[in-house]
Each structure stands twice: as structure tokens, then as C-alpha cells.
VMD Tcl script that builds the backbone (N, CA, C; Angstrom):
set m [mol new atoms 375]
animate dup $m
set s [atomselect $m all]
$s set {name element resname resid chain x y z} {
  {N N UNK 1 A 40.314 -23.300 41.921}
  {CA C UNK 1 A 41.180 -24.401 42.271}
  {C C UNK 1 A 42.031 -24.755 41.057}
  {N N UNK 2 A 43.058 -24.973 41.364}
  {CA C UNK 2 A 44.099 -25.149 39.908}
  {C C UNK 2 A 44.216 -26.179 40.038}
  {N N UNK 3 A 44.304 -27.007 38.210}
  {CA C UNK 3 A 43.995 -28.563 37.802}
  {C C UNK 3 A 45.613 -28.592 37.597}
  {N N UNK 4 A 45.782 -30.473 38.105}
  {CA C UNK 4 A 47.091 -30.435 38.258}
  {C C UNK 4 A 47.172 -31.087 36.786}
  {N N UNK 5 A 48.282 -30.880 36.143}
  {CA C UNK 5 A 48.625 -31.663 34.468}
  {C C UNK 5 A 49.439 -33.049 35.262}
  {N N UNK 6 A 49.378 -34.079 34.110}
  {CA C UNK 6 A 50.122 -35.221 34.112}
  {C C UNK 6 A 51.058 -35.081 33.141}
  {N N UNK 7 A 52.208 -35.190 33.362}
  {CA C UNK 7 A 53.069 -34.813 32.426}
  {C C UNK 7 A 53.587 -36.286 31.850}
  {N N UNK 8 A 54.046 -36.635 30.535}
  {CA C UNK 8 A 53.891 -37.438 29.535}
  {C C UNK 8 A 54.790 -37.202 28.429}
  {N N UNK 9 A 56.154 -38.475 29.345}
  {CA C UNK 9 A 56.930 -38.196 27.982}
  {C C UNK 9 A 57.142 -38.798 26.654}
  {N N UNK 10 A 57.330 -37.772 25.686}
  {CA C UNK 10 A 56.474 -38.453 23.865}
  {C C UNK 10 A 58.221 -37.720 23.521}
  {N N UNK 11 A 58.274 -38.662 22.298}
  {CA C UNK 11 A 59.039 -38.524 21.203}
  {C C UNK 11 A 58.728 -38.336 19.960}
  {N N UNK 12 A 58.807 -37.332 19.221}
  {CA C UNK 12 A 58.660 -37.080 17.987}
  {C C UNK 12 A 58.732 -37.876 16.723}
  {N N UNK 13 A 58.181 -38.826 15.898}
  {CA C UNK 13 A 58.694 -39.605 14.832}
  {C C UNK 13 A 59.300 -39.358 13.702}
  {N N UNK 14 A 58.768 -37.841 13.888}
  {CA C UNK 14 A 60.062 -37.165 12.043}
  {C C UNK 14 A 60.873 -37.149 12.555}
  {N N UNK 15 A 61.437 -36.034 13.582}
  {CA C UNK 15 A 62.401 -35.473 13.670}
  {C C UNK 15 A 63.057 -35.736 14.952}
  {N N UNK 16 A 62.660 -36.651 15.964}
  {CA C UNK 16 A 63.403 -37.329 17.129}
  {C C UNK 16 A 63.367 -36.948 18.175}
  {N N UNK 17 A 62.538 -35.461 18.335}
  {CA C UNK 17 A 62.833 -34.493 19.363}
  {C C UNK 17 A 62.275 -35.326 20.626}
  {N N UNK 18 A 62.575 -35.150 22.091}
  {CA C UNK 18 A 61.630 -36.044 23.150}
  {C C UNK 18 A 61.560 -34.840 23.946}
  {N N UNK 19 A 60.175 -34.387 24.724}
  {CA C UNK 19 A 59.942 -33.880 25.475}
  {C C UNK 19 A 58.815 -34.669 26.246}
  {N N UNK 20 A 58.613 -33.417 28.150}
  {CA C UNK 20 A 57.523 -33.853 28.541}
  {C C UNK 20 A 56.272 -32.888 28.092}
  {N N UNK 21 A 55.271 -33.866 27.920}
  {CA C UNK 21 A 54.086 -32.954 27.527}
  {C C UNK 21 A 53.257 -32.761 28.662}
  {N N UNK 22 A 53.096 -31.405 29.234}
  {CA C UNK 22 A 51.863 -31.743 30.337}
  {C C UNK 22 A 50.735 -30.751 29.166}
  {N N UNK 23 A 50.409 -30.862 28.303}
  {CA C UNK 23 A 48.982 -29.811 27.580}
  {C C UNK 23 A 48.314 -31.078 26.663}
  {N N UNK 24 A 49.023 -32.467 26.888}
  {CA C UNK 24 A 48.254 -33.169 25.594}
  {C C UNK 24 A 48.195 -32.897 24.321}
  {N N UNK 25 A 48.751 -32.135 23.708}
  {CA C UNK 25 A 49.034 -31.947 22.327}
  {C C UNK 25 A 49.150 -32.976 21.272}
  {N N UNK 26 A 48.327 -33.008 20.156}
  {CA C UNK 26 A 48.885 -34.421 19.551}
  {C C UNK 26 A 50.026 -33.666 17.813}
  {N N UNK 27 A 51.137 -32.804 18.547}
  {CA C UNK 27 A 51.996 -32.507 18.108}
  {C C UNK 27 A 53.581 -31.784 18.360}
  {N N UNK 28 A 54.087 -31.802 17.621}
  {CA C UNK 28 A 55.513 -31.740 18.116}
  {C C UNK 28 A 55.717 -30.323 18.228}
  {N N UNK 29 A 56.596 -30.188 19.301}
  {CA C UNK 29 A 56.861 -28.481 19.247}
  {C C UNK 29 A 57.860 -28.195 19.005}
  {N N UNK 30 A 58.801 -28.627 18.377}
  {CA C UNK 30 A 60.050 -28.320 17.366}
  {C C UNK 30 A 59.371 -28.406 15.880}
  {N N UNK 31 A 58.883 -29.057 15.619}
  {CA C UNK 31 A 58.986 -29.337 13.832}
  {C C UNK 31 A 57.291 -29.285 13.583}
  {N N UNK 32 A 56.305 -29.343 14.745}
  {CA C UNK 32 A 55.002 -29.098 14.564}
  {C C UNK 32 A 54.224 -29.933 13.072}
  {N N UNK 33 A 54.939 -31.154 13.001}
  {CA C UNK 33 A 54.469 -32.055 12.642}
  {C C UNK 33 A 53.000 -33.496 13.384}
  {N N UNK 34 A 52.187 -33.237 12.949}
  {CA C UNK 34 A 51.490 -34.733 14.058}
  {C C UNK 34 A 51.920 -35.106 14.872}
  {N N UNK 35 A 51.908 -36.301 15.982}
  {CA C UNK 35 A 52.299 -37.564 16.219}
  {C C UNK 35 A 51.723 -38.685 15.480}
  {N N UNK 36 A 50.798 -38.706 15.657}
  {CA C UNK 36 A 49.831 -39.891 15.061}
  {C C UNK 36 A 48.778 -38.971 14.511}
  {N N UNK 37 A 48.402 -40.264 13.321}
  {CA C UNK 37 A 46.998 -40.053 12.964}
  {C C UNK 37 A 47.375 -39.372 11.452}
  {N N UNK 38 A 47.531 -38.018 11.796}
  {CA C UNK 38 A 48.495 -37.121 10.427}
  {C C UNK 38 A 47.303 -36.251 9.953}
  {N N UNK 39 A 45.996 -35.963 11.020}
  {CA C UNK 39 A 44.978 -35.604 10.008}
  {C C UNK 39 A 45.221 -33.894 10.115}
  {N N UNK 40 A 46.124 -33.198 11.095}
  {CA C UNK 40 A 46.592 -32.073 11.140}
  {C C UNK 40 A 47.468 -31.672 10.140}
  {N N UNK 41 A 47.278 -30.745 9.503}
  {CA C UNK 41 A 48.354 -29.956 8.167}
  {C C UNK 41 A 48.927 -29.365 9.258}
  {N N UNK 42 A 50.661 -29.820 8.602}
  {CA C UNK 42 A 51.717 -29.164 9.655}
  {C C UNK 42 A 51.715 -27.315 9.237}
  {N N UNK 43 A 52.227 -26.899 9.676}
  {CA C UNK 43 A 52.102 -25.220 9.909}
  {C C UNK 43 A 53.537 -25.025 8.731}
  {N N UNK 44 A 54.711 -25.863 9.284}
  {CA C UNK 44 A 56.177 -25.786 8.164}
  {C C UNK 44 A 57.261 -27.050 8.305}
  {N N UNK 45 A 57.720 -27.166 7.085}
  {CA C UNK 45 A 58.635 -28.458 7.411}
  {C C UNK 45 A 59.745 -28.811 8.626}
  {N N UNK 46 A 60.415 -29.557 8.690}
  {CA C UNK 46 A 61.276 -29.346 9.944}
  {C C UNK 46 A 62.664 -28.583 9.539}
  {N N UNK 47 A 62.716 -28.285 10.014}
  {CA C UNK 47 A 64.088 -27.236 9.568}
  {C C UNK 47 A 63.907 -25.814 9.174}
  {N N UNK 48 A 62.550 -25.369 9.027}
  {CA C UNK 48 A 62.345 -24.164 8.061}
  {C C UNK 48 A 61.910 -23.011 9.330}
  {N N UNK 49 A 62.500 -22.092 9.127}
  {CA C UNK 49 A 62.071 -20.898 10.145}
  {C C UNK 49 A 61.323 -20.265 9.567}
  {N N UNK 50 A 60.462 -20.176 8.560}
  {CA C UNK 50 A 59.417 -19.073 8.069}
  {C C UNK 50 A 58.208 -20.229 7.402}
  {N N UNK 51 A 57.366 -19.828 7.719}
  {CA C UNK 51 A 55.947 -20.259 6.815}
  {C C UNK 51 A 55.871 -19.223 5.690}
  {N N UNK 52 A 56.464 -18.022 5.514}
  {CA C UNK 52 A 56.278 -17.151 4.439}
  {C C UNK 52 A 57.327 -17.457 3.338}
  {N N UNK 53 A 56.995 -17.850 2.105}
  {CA C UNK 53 A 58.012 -18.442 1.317}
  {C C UNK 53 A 58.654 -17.018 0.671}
  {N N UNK 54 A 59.647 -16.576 0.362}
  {CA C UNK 54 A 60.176 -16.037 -0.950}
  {C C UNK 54 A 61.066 -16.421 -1.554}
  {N N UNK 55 A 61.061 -16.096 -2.985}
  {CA C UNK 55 A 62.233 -17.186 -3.825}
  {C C UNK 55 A 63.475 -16.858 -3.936}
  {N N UNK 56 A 64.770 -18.140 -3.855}
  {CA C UNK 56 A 65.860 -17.361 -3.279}
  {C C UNK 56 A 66.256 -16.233 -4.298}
  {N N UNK 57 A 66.103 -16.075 -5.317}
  {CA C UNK 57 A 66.535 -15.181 -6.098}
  {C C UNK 57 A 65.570 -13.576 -6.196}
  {N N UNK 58 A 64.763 -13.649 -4.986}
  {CA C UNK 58 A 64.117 -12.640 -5.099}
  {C C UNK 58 A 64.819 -11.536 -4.178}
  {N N UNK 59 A 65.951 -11.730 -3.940}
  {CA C UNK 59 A 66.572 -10.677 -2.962}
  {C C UNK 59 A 65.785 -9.422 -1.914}
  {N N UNK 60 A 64.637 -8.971 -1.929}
  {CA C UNK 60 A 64.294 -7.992 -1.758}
  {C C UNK 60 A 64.679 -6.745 -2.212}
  {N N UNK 61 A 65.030 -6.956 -3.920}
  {CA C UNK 61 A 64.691 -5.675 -4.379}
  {C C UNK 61 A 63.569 -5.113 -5.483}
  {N N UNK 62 A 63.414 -3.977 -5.093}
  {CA C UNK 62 A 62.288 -3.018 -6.350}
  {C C UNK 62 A 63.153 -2.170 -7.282}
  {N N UNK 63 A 61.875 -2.106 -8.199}
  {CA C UNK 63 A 62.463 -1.129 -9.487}
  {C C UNK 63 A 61.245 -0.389 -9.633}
  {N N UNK 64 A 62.094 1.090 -9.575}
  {CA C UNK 64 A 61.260 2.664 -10.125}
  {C C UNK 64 A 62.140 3.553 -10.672}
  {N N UNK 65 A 61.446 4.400 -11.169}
  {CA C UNK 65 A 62.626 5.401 -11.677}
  {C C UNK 65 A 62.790 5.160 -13.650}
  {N N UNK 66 A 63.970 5.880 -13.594}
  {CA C UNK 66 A 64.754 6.008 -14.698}
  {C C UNK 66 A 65.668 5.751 -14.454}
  {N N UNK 67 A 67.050 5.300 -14.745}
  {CA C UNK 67 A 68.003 4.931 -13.942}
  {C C UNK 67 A 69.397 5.295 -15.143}
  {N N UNK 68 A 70.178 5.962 -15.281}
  {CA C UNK 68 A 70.927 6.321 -16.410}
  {C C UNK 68 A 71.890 5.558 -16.952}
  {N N UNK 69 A 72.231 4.509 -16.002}
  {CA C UNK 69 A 72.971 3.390 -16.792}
  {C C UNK 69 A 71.687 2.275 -17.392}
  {N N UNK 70 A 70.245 3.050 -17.987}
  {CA C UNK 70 A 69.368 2.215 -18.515}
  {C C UNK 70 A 68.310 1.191 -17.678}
  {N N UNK 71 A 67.024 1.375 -18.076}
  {CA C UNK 71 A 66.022 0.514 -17.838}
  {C C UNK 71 A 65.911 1.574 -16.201}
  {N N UNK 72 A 64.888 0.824 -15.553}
  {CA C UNK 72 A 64.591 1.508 -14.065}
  {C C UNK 72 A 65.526 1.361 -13.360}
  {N N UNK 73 A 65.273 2.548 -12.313}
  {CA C UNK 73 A 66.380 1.688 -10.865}
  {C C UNK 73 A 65.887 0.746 -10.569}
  {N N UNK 74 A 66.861 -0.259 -10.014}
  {CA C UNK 74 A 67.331 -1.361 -9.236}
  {C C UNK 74 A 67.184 -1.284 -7.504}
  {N N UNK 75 A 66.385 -1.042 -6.686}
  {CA C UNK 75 A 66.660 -0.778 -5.684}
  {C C UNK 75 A 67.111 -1.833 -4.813}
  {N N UNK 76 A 68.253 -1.719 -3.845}
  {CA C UNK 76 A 68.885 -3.009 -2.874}
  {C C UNK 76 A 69.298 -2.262 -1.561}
  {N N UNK 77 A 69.068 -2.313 -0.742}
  {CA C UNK 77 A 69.535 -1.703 0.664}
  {C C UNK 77 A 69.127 -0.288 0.460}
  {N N UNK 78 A 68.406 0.658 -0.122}
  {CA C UNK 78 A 68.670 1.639 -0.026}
  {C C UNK 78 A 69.379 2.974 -1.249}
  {N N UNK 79 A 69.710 1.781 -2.180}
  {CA C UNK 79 A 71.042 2.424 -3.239}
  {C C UNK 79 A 70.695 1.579 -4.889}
  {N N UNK 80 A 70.455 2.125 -6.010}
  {CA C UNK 80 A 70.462 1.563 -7.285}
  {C C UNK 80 A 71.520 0.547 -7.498}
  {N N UNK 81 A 71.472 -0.472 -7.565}
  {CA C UNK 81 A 72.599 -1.507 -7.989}
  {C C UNK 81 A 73.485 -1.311 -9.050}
  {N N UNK 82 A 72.982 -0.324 -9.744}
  {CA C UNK 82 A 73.276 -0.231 -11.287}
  {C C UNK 82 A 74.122 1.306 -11.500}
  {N N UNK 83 A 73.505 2.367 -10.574}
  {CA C UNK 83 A 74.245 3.741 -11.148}
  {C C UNK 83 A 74.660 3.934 -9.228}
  {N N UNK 84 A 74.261 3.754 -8.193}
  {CA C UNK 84 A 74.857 3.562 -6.988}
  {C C UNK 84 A 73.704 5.295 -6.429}
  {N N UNK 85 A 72.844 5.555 -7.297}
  {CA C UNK 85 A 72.119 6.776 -6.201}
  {C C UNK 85 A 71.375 6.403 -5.297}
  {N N UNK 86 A 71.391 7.018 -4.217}
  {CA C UNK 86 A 70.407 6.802 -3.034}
  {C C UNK 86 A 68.710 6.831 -3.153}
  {N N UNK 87 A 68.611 6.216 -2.907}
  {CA C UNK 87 A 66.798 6.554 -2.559}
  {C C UNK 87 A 65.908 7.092 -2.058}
  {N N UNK 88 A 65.493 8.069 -1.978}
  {CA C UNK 88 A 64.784 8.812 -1.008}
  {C C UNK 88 A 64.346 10.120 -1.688}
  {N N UNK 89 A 65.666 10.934 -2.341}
  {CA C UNK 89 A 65.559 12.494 -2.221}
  {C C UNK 89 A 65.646 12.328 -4.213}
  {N N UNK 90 A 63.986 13.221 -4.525}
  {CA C UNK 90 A 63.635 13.355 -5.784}
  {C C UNK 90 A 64.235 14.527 -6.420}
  {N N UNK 91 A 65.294 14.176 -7.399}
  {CA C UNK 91 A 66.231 15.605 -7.820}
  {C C UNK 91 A 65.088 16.577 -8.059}
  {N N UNK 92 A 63.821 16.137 -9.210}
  {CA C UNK 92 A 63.280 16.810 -9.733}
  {C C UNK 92 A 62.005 17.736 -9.157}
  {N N UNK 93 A 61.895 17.210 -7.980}
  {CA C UNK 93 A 60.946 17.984 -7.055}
  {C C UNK 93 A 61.740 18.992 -6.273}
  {N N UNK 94 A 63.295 19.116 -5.889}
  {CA C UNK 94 A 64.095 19.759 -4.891}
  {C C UNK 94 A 64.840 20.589 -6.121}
  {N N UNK 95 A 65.021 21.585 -5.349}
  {CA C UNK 95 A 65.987 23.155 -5.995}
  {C C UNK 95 A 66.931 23.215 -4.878}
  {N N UNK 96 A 68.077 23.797 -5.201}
  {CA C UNK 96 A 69.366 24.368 -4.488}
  {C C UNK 96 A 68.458 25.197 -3.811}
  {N N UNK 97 A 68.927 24.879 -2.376}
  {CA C UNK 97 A 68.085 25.885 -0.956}
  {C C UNK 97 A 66.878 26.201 -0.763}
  {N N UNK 98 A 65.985 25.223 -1.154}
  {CA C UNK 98 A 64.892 24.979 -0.942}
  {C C UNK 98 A 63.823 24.800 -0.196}
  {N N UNK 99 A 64.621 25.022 1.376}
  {CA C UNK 99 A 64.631 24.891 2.886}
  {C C UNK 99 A 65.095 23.146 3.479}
  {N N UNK 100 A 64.098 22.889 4.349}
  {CA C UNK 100 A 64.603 21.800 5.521}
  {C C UNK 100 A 64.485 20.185 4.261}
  {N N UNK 101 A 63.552 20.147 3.280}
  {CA C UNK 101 A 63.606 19.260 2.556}
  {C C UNK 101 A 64.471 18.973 1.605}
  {N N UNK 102 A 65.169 20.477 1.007}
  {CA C UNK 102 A 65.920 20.140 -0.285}
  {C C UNK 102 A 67.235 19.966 -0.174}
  {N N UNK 103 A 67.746 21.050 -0.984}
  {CA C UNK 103 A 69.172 20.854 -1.152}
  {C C UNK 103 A 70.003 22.520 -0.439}
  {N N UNK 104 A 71.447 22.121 -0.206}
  {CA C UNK 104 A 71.640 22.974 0.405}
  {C C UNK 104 A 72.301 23.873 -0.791}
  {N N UNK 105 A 72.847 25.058 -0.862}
  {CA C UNK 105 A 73.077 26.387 -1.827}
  {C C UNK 105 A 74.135 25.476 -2.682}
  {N N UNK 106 A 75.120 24.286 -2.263}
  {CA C UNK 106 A 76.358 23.571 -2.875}
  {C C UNK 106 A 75.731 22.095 -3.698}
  {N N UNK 107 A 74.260 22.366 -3.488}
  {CA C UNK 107 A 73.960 20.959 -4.055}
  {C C UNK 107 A 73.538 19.737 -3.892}
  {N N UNK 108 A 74.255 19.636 -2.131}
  {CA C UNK 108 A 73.981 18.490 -1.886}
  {C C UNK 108 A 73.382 18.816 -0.265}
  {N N UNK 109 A 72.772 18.032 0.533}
  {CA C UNK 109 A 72.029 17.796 2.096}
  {C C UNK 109 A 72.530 19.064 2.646}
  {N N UNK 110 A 71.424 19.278 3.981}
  {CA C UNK 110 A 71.836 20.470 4.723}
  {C C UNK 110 A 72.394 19.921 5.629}
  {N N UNK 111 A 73.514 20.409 6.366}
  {CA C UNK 111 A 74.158 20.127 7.364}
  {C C UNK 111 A 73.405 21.245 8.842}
  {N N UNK 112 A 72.837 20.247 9.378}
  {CA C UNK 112 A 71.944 20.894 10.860}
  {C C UNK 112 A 73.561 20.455 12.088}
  {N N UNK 113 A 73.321 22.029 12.518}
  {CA C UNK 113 A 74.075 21.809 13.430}
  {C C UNK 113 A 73.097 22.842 14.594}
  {N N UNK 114 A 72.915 22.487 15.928}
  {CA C UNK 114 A 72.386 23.424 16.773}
  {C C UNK 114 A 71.076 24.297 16.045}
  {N N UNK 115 A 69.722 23.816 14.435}
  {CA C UNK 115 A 68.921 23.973 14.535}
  {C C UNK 115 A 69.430 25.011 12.895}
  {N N UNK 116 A 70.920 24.652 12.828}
  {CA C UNK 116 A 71.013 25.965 12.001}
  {C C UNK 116 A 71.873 24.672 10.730}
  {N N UNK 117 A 71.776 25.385 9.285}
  {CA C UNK 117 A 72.566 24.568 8.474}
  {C C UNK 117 A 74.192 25.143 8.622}
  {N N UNK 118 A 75.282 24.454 8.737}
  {CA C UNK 118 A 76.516 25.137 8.833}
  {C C UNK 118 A 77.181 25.578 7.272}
  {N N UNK 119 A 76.468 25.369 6.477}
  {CA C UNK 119 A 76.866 25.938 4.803}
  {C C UNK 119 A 76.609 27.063 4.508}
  {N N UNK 120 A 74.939 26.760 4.562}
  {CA C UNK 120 A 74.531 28.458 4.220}
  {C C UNK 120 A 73.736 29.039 5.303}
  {N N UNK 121 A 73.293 28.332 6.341}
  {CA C UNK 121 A 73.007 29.016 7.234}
  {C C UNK 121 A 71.061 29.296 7.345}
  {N N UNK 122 A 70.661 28.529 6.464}
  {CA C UNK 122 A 69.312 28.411 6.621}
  {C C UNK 122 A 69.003 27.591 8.366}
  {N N UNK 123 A 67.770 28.042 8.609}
  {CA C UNK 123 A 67.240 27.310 10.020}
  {C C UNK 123 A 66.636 26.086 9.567}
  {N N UNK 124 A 66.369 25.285 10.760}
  {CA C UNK 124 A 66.221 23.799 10.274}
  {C C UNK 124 A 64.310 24.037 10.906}
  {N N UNK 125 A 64.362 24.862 11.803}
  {CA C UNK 125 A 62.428 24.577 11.657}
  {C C UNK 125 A 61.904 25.921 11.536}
}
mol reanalyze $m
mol bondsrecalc $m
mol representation Tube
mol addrep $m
């Protein structure tokens, strides 16, 4: 048999929000602050979309490497901030034509076209 809710409309005291409550909650569901009482630690302030803090100056980047304009790479999106190389492909582990991982006979990526490289012509599996 399904219990019927009484629905119960409350206004928020931080932040103003008014809804109806039919679950009894003794908190807000915008800003998840209390209503009364206050003995609940809110989850995040009002306005804030993350409970996970990072600091604004922490951009999300790392440093590895050697980096030739000095000190480690800089990593940001993908690319050294500092000398602009990509991330991913280790000069010093890869040789010119090395197969599907390295480099192609000119130096740089294999170009797969239809399973085949279109430079030099190595197969891709």
C-alpha cells in the first residue's frame, strides 16, 4: 500500500530558496544548509558547485621530463608551456620506423590509411 506524503511549504533562511517538501528534510536543497537547529555540517557553501577544493592557481598542471628551455616540463592541456612538445610519444624509447608505436622513416607519426602507413608503407597491425 503506498503512504501518501504531506507536502509542506518551507523557505530557506540563508539563501531564500522556497519549496514544497513532501520527504521532511530538515534541509535545504539548493544550498544544503540546515533549517533549524544547525546541528548538521552543511556538505558546501551556497554558491559553490564542488565540495572538492583546488587552489585557483593550481591550473591542472604537472611537471616531468627535462624540458630544454630549462627545469622540467610544464605540462597544460596536453603540450609543455615552456618549449610547446606534446606529451605522450618518448623520443628516447622510439627510432625512425620502429613499427605501429614509433616514428615513421621522415621522423615524425605514421600516417594509417586503409591499415597501411602512406609514407613508407609499413602495416598498421
Amino acid at each position: 500500500m503506498a503512504q501518501a506524503f504531506k507536502e509542506v511549504r518551507k523557505e530557506c533562511p540563508t539563501c531564500g530558496y522556497g519549496w514544497l517538501d513532501k520527504y521532511g528534510k530538515n534541509e535545504c536543497p539548493k544550498c544544503l544548509k540546515p533549517l533549524v537547529g544547525g546541528g548538521a555540517v552543511p556538505k558546501r557553501a551556497p554558491g559553490e558547485a564542488s565540495t572538492f577544493k583546488a587552489k585557483a592557481s593550481d591550473a591542472g598542471e604537472s611537471e616531468s621530463g627535462s624540458c630544454s628551455k630549462g627545469g622540467a616540463h610544464t605540462w597544460k592541456f596536453g603540450k609543455c608551456s615552456k618549449c610547446g612538445v606534446s606529451e605522450g610519444y618518448k623520443a628516447e624509447n622510439l627510432s625512425p620506423g620502429s613499427g605501429k608505436q614509433g616514428l615513421c622513416t621522415d621522423g615524425l607519426k605514421h600516417t594509417f590509411k586503409f591499415s597501411k602507413c602512406t609514407k613508407c608503407g609499413k602495416a598498421e597491425f
